[in-house]
N, C-alpha and C positions, 0 to 999 in steps of 0.2 A: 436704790430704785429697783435693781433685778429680784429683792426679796421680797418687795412691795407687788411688784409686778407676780411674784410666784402666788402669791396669797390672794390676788384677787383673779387668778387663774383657779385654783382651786375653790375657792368662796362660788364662783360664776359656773362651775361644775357642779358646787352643790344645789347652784338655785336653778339649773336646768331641770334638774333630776324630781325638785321640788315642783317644778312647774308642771309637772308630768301628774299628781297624785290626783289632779282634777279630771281624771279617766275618764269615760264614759260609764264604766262599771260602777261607778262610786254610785251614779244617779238607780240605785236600785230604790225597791220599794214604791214604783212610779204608776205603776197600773192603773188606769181610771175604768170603773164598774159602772158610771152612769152615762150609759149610752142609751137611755129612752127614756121619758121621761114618766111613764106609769109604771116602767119599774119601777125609778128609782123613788118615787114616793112612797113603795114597799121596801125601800132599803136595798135593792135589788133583789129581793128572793121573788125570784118569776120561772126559774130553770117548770120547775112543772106546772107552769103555766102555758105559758110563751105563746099568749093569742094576740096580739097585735103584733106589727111591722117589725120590731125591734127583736123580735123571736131569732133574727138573721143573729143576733149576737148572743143572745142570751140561751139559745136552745134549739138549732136549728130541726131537732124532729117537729118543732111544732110549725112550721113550713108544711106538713103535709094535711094539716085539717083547714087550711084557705079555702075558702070557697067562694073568694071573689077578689077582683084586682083590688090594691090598697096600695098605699102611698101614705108618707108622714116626716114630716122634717122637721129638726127643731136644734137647738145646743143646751147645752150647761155650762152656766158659766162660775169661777170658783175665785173666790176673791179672801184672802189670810185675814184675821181679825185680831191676830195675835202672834207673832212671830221675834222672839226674842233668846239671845242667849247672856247668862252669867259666868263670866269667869274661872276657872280655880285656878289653883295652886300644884305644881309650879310653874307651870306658864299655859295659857298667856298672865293668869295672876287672879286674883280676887274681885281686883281693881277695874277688870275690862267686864264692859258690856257692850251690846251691837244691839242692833234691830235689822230686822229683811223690808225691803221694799214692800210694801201693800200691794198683794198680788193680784191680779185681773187679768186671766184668762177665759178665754172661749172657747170651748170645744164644738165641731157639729156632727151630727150623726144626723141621714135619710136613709130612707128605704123604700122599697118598694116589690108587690109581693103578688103574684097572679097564680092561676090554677091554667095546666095546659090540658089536663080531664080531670076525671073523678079519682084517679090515681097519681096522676104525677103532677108537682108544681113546681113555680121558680121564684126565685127570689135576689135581690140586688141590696147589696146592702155600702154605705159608707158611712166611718168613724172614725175617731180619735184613739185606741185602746191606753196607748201608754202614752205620758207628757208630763215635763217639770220645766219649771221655773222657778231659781232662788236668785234672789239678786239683796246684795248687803248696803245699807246705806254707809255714806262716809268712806269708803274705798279707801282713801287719803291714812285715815287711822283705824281702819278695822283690824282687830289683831289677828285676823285670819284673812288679811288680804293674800295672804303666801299660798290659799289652798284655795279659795276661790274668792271670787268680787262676784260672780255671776256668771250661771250653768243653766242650759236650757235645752234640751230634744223635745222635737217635736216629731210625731209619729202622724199615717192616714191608710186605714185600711180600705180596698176595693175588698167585696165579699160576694161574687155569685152563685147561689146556692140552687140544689136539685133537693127532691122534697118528693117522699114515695108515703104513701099510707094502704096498711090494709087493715078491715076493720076500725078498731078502737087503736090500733099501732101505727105510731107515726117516726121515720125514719129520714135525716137530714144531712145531706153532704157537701162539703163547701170548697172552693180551694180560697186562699186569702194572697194577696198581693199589697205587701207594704213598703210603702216609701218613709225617709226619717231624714233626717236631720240634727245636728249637733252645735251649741254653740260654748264654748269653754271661755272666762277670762280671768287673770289670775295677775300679783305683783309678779316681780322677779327681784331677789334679795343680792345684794352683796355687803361682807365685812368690808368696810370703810379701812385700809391700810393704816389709814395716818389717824383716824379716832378710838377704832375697833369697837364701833358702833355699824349696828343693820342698818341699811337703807335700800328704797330704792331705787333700783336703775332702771327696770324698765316694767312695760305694762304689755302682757303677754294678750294675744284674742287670736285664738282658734276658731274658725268656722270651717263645716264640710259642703260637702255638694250633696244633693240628695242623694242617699242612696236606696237603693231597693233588695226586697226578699220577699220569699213565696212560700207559704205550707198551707196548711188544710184545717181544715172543722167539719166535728161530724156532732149529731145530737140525734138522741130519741125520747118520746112522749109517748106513754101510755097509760088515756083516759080510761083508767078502769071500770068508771062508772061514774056517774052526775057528782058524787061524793069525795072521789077522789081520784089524784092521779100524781104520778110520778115520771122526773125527769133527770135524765144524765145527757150533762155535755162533756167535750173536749174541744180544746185548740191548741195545735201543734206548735213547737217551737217555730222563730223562725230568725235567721242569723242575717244579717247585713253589717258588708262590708263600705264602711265611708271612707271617703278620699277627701282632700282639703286643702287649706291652706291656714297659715298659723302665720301669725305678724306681730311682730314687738317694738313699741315705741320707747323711746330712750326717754327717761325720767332724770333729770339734773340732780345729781348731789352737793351740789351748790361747789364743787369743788373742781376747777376746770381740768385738772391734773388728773386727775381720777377719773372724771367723765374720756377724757382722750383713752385711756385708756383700756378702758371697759367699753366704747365704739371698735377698738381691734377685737373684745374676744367675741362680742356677742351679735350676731348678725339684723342688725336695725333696719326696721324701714323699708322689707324686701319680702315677699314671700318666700315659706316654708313649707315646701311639699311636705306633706304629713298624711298617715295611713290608721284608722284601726278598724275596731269592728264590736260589733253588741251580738250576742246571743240573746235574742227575747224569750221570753220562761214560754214554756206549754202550763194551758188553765186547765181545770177539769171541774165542772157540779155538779153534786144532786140534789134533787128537791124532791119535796112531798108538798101535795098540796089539798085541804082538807076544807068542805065546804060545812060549815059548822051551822047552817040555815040557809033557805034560799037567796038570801041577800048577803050573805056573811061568809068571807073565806079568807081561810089562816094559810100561811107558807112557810115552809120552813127550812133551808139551805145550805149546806155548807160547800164551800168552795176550796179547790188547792191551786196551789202557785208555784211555778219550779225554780223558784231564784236560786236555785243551787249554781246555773248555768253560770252565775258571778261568782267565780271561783278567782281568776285572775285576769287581768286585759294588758294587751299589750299597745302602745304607741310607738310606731314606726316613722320618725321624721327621715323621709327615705333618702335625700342627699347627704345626712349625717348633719346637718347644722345645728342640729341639739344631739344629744344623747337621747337613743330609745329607753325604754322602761317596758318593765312589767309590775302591776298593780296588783297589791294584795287586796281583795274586800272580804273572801269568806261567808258569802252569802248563806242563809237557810232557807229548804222548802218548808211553806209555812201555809197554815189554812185560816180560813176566816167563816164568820156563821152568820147567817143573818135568817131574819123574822118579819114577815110583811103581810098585815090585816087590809082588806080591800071592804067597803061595805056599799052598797048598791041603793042611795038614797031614792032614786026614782032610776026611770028607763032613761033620764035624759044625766042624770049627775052619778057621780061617785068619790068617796071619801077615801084615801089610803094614810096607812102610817107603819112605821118602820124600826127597826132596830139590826145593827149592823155591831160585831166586834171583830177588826181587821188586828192578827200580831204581822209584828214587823218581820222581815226577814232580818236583817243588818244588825251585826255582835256589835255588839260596844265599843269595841277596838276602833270599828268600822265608822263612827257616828264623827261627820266634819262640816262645816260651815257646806261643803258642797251638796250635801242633803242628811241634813239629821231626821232621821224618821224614828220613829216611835209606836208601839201599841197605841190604837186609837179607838175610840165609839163614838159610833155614828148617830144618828136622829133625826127622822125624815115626818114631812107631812106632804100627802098630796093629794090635790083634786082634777076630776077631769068632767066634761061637759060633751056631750054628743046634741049635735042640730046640724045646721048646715055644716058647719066643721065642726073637726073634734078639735079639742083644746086640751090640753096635760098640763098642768102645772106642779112643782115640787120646789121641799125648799130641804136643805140639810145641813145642817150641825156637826162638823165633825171637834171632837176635842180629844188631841193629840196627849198622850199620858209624859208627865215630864222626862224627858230623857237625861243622863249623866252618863259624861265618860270619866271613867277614871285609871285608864289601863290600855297599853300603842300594843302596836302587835312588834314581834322581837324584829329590833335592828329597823323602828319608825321611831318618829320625833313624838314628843307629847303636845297634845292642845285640847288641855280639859276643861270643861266644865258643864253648863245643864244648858239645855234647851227647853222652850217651853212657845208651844203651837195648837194654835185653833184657826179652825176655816167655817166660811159657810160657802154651801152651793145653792145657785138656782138653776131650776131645770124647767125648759120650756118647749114643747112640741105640736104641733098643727097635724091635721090631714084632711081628709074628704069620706 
């Protein structure tokens, strides 16, 4: 029994350590671009635009050409069409397939945007920026219950913005204040002594308390003329530290002898002080935008992403009742380009449509049930309606390029095979 006993001491070390890979770094690649809903019917390319409410996100120098109070609220909500992984060789196997839970989420983004003269304005901005949610169905047999069953951050930016114009130059300074949230659930594995067979024993769920962090945003807009104009943003990093609790239910091996056992090593049923922390990426775009007739204007953007900042993350369960970690992911900064036609059918309608091609940050090594992301293209249509209110509407197509891992990073376990993901969004926004 004491050799039995050593093996599932060690087995129960290695599934702490396992239990840990669901980091919060993992969840890279998570950015959400559609925080207005006339952008995003251009795919997002509005940076040299940025004449409605949403300008707080998208480019705040265009804060300095308001010339009257505005308001406008509205979400997108993003719901999977397609979320599927196959197998390979050598494990989990050929043989295994999964599916993710049909995802439905809701993001909201308001704003609202006044002028204090002819020179200086303000502006109030809240949204979503960054948010995921994967959740696997079958928990019971998913062969990547070891890395996750279901990952979820959720993020909400405050954005009060100051807004200077002189001339045709328009110049935008913000600071940002976010709150987030983490929620991780994972199996926990041990070799079975007496079969030497995996099983599990228990069902891990981390959750944090909100935590908070604060940087800044600056933008400027310069209408050069009715024909054209140009715009560059930035948004600064910004790092929050979450605090939590982490709680493991004991899962029966159908073996009482073994369950007693594994109740001494691994702490059930009791909270688990636990610590980490996210670095959020600094964004940056520019745009041109070119009005190709009076009714007719083309945009055209590219954007950067700093996920470099997912280099490693650590988990500090701070009384020691698991073993800490540090997480490899090996993030890349990565740019994206989009392209967004707007056509002006009367004074009261307008038509948009879009094209977006986002690359992933995340190496191949990096790609796990806790977020497989991929090169993706997007596809947007939108209309909007001015009378008594304004009305936005958008829809978008995103289809994820199939992903395959076939290669751990030195001294990881292997869990290969492809991914294969498509989303639609809808986007919906009001004002006066």
């Amino acid at each position: 029994m004491r050799r039995r006993g050593e093996l599932i001491r060690r087995a129960l070390s290695v599934a702490a350590l396992a239990g840990l890979a669901a980091a919060p770094a993992g969840a890279a690649g998570f950015g959400i671009f559609e925080q207005g809903t006339r952008a995003m019917g251009m795919a997002g390319a509005f940076t040299a635009q940025a004449d409605d409410p949403s300008l707080l996100f998208h480019n705040a120098g265009g804060l300095a050409f308001v010339e009257q109070s505005d308001w406008q609220a509205g979400a997108t909500y993003f719901t999977s069409t397609e979320a599927e992984f196959q197998g390979a060789a050598p494990f989990p196997g050929p043989d295994q397939q999964a599916e993710q839970e049909p995802l439905g989420e809701i993001l909201p983004h308001a704003y609202y945007v006044r002028p204090i003269n002819d020179t200086w304005k303000f502006g109030f901005g809240l949204y979503a920026p960054f948010g995921l949610t994967t959740e696997w169905q079958d928990p019971d047999q998913f062969s990547g219950r070891y890395i996750s069953t279901r990952a979820a951050i959720r993020s909400v930016d405050l954005n009060p913005t100051i807004g200077w114009r002189t001339g045709n130059f328009g110049i935008g300074v913000g600071a940002i204040a976010r709150v987030s949230d983490v929620e991780l659930n994972r199996r926990l594995p041990v070799v079975n002594p007496f079969t030497f067979q995996v099983q599990d024993v228990g069902d891990l769920n981390l959750e944090t308390d909100f935590g908070e962090g604060f940087g800044w945003n600056v933008g400027v807009l310069h209408r050069f003329n009715n024909s054209f104009s140009w715009g560059l943003s930035y948004r600064s990093k910004i790092s929050i530290d979450y605090e939590g609790d982490a709680r493991v239910r004991q899962i029966s091996t159908g073996n009482a002898q073994l369950d007693a056992v594994v109740a001494t090593r691994v702490p059930f049923n009791r909270d688990l002080p636990a610590e980490a922390s996210i670095e959020f990426p600094d964004m940056a775009s520019l745009g041109l935008a070119f009005a190709l007739s009076p009714n007719l204007r083309l945009e055209t953007d590219a954007n950067w992403t700093g996920w470099s900042t997912f280099d490693t993350t650590e988990i500090d369960f701070v009384n020691n009742d698991l073993p800490d970690a540090e997480i490899r992911s090996d993030w890349e900064d990565v740019y994206n380009y989009r392209a967004g036609l707007r056509w002006t059918a009367s004074p009261k309608s307008e038509w948009r449509i879009g094209y977006v091609f986002d690359e992933t940050p995340q190496p191949e090594e990096a790609v796990t049930p806790l977020l497989p992301d991929a090169d993706r293209n997007g596809f947007t249509l939108g209309y909007g309606y001015t009378g008594t209110w304004k009305i936005d509407l958008a829809l978008m197509y995103l289809d994820f390029k199939e992903r395959t891992r076939a290669r751990s990073f030195e001294h990881e376990g292997d869990f290969f095979g492809t991914y294969n993901t498509q989303a639609l969004l809808f986007g919906l926004t009001i004002g006066r």
